[in-house]
Residue, then its C-alpha position, 0 to 999 in steps of 0.5 A: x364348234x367343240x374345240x379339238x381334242x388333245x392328243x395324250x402324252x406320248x413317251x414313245x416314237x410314234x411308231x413305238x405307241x403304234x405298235x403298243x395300241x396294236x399289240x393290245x388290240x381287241x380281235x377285230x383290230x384298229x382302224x386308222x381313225x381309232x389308232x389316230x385318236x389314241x396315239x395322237x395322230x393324224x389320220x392321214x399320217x396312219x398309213x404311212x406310219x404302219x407301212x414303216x411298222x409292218x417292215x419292221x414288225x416282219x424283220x422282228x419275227x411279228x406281222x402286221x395283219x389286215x383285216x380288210x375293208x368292205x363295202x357296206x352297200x354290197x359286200x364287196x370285200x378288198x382283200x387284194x388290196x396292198x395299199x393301208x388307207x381306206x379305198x375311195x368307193x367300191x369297184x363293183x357298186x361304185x358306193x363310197x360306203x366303205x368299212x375301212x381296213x382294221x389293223x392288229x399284231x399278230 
């Protein structure tokens, strides 16, 4: 078993890291697990943190977009979805192959 990777030094919140990754994101975004790894992170801890930084990216004249997940086994893609996490499985195949939600400023 690998030990488990350090996480880098952060000199900002992590709120404040998060929004800098973002802001340099390429033009399909972030997901939660590559945000989780540069800012040090769980993955779990992601979505909390990004709900906190959509409100105040809105208040600061930004906005958080949300490129949505979609099901790799039929397309489905959850547009309509308001929660940041990744969903469990699709409800039109019900498979659990899903590409999950990236993020980015814009």
């Amino acid at each position: 078993m690998s030990p488990s990777p350090v996480p880098p030094a952060r000199g900002a919140t992590v709120r404040g890291a998060l929004e800098a990754e973002l802001a340099s994101a390429p033009e399909t975004g972030l997901t939660a697990k590559e945000l989780s790894a540069l800012v040090g992170i769980s993955e779990k801890d992601v979505a909390g943190h990004l709900e906190h930084l959509e409100k105040s990216l809105k208040a600061g004249g930004a906005a958080l977009e949300v490129i949505p997940a979609e099901c790799l086994a039929c397309g489905f893609v959850f547009r309509d979805r308001k929660r940041l996490s990744k969903p469990g499985s699709c409800p039109e195949c019900s498979s659990t192959r899903i590409d999950p939600p990236a993020f980015r400023i814009r």
